[in-house]
Every structure is written in C-alpha cells, then in structure tokens.
N, C-alpha and C positions, 0 to 999 in steps of 0.2 A: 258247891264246886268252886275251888279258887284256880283253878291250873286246867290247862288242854288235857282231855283224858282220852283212851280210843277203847273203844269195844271189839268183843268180837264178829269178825263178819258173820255175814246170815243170806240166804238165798231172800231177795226178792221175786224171783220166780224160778223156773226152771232153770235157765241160762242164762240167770242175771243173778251173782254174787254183789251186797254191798259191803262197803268198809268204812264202817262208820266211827265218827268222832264227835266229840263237842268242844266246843269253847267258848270260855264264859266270859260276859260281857258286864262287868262290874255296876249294879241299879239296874240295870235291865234283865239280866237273864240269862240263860244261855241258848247258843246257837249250834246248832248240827250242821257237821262238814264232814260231804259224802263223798266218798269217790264210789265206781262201778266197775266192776267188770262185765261185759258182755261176750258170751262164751259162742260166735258166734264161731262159721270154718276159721275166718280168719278173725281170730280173737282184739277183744279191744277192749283197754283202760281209758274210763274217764276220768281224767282230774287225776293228782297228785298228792292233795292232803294238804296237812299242816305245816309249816316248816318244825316247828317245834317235836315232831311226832315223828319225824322221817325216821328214823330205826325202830320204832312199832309199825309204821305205814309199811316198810320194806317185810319185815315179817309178816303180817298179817296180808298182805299181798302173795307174797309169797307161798301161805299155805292155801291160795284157792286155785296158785296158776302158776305153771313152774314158767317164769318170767321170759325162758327162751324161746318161749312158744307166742307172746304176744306180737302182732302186726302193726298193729295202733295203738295210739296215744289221740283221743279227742282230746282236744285241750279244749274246752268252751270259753276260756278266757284266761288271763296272764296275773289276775291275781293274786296276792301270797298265798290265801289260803289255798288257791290252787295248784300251785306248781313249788311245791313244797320238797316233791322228791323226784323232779323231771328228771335233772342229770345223772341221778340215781338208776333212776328207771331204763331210760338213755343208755346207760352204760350196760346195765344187767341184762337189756334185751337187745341185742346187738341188729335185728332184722327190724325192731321197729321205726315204724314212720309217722310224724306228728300231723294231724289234723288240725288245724287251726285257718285266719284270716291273713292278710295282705295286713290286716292290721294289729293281726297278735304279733307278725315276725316282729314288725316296726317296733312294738310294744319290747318287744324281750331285748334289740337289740341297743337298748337303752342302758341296758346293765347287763345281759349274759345272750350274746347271740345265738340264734340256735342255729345248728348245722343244715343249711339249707340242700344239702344231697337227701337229708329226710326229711324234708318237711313238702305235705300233700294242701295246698291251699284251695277251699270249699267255702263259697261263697252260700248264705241261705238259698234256698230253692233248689239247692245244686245235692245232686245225691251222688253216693259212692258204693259200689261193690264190694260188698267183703267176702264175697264165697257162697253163701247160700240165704245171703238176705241184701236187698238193696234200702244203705238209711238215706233218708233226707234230712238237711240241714236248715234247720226253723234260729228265727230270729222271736228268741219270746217276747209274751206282750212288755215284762219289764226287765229292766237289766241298769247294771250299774259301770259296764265298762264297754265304750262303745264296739268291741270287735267280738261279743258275744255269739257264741250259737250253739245251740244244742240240736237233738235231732231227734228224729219217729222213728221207730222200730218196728217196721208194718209184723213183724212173724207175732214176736211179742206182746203188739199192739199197747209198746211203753214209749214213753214219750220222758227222756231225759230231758231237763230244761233247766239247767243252769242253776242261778240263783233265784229265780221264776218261784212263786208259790212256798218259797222259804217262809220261817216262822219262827219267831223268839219264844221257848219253852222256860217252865220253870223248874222243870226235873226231864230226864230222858224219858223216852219213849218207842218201843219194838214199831209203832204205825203210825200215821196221822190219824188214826180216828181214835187210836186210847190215846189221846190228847184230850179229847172230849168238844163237843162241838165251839161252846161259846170261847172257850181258852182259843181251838184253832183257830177260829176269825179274829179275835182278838192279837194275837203274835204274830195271824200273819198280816195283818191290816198294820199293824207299829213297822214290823221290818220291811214292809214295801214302802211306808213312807221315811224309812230310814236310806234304806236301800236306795230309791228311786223317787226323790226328792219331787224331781220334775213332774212328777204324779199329779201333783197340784195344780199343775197349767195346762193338761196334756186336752185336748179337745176330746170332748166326750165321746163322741158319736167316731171319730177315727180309733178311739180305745176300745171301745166295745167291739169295731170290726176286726181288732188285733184277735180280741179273746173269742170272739167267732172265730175266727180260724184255728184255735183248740178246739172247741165244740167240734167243728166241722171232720176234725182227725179222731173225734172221740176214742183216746187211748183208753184202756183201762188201767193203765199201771200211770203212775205219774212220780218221776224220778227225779225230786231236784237236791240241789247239791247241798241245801241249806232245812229238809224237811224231815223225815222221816215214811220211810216208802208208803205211798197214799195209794192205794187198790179199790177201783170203782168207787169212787167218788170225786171226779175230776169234774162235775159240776157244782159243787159243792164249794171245792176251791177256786173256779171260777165265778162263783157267786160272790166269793169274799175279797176275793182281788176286785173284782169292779166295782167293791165300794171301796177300796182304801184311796181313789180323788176327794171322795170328799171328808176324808179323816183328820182331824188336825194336825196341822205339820209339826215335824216334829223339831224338837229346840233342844240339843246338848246340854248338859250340864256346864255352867260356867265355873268361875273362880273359885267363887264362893261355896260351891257345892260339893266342889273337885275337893276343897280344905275340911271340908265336913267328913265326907267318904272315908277322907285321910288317917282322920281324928278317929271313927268309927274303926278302922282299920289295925291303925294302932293301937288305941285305945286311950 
C-alpha cells in the first residue's frame, strides 16, 4: 500500500457503524484511521478522517447516516488525521454540535476556528445526554495530543478511545484478533512508543492505575481511532499496552536512511 486508501464501513455492533481507512507509513507499516458512528436518539460522529480521503469520508459517511440527522460531532482531538472533513461535516449537518476540550477550541483556533455557538465543552469525568444513553468522557491511559478524550458507552458497553490501543499492521484487517496475537502486541507496543514517547518516563505504578481504570469499565467493544474493532478482548490489549514502558524507544530514520528509502523507491 503506497497511498491513503478507505474501505467500506461495516457495523461494529448493532448501533455503531465504522468508517474505516488506512494509511501507510513508509518502513513501518500501515496504520488504521477510524472514524464511528454511534446511532444513538441523538446520533453522533466520531472523528473526521483523513484529509486526503475527505470525498470517500463524505460518501461513505453518508451512506450509514443521512448527515441531517447527526447531533454530534466528538472530536477526541484536533489532529489531521482527525478532522479531516470537520467543515465538511459542519456544513452538511447544520443542527450539529462539536464535543470537544477548552483545549481542542485553543488548538483549532490556531489555524481554523471553530464556531463557538456549536461547540459543547466536556471535560473527562463529565458526561453528556444524548437521548437514550448517558457517555462519559474518559481521558485514555495514552494519548499524544494533550486535549484528548474519548468516552464509555454504558448501553453498548464500547469504549471509544482515541488513539489508545492503536497498532501498526502489515496488511488490513476486519478485527484486532485476525491480526493474530504476537503481530497485535507487537504494532501495538511500536506505535504506543511512537505515539506516546513519554511512555518511557511515566511512573509505573500511576500507569497501571490509568489502565485500571479500563479494567474497572470492562467494555467489551474497544473502539480506537487507530485499531481495528477489538470485541472482548480488552484485557488482552491492556496487557500489551502496559508493557510498551519498557519497549525500546523508538528512533526515526535519519538522513542516511531517508536517501536509502529514496533510492529503494526510485529505484
């Protein structure tokens, strides 16, 4: 895979459509970038996509949810690969309202402000009514952009979470478990210490009470933005996240590597 590609969505359960894509990361691999739908009363988009993909993202969006009917917009963080088709979205859905921090508005109004008549600010622990389900707003154990948050879905008992339990693949995959066990710990232990550098220093014993407190929500659906939808087996993934502290950090290719690739490339 040399290029952003996108699939077609697929139910990750009954009331949760995903919209999945990949994009590849040149010597490494490629990486899955999810967005969601959750079909609750009052309907809600997580994330935006790719920028690259935003007229597949708009269609394939479009045929799980006729766009006028969305309420929300979680934005878990301001990302490119997240907000890929916000104004897009924004536009097409004229009643929706953006979920986000105090510190995603900051973030966007750096380069595109967002219209603060819609924008709903939810700090973690702080939950929200959508109609026929109350989420809560969780701060995952890692994250790479500090106004992150995703949330629990008690009906569903899915637990979106961002860039959280992401994983660098070598080819696609319908699940995290046709990954195959040693590949998932393996992509996802590389891209948490991609991801979340500071992994390396973080105090042990305050990490582990982070990822207690996923234990202690025991979802069985695990929805992150970067995985492929992982159904009961969310110990599993938390087994493999609390070993990527002691993973070797990881070290970019430099110059010399970057002119190899090059050469490889060209030929």
């Amino acid at each position: 895979m040399d290029k952003p590609i996108m699939f077609e969505p697929y139910r990750a359960a009954a009331e949760i459509d995903v919209i999945p894509s990949y994009f590849p990361i040149p010597g490494l691999g490629i990486l899955p970038v999810n967005a969601f739908v959750l079909n609750a009363a009052q309907p809600i988009l997580v994330d935006t996509g790719l920028v690259p993909l935003s007229d597949e993202f708009m269609e394939k969006l479009s045929s799980v949810i006729d766009l006028t009917d969305l309420c929300w917009l979680w934005l878990t963080h301001t990302d490119q690969d997240h907000i890929g088709s916000l104004w897009r979205v924004l536009e097409a859905a004229p009643e929706l309202r953006i979920i986000t921090t105090y510190l995603g508005v900051g973030k966007m109004s750096l380069f595109s402000p967002l219209p603060m008549d819609r924008v709903h600010l939810l700090n973690p622990g702080q939950s929200i009514d959508v109609g026929d389900r109350i989420l809560t707003a969780i701060k995952p154990p890692i994250y790479d952009a500090p106004e992150t948050t995703g949330f629990y879905d008690p009906k569903s008992a899915a637990l979106f979470s961002s860039d959280c339990f992401g994983a660098l693949m070598s080819e696609p995959s319908d699940s995290a478990a046709g990954i195959g066990t040693e590949k998932l710990r393996d992509g996802m232990v590389f891209w948490a210490t991609i991801d979340a550098p500071w992994l390396h220093l973080v105090n042990r014993t305050l990490f582990e009470k982070n990822l207690n407190s996923i234990r202690e929500l025991s979802p069985k659906l695990v929805l992150s933005a970067h995985l492929p939808v992982a159904s009961e087996m969310t110990e599993e993934l938390l087994e493999n996240l609390g070993s990527a502290p002691e993973a070797k950090p990881f070290v970019g290719p430099d110059q010399k590597a970057l002119e190899a690739m090059l050469k490889r490339i060209t030929g």
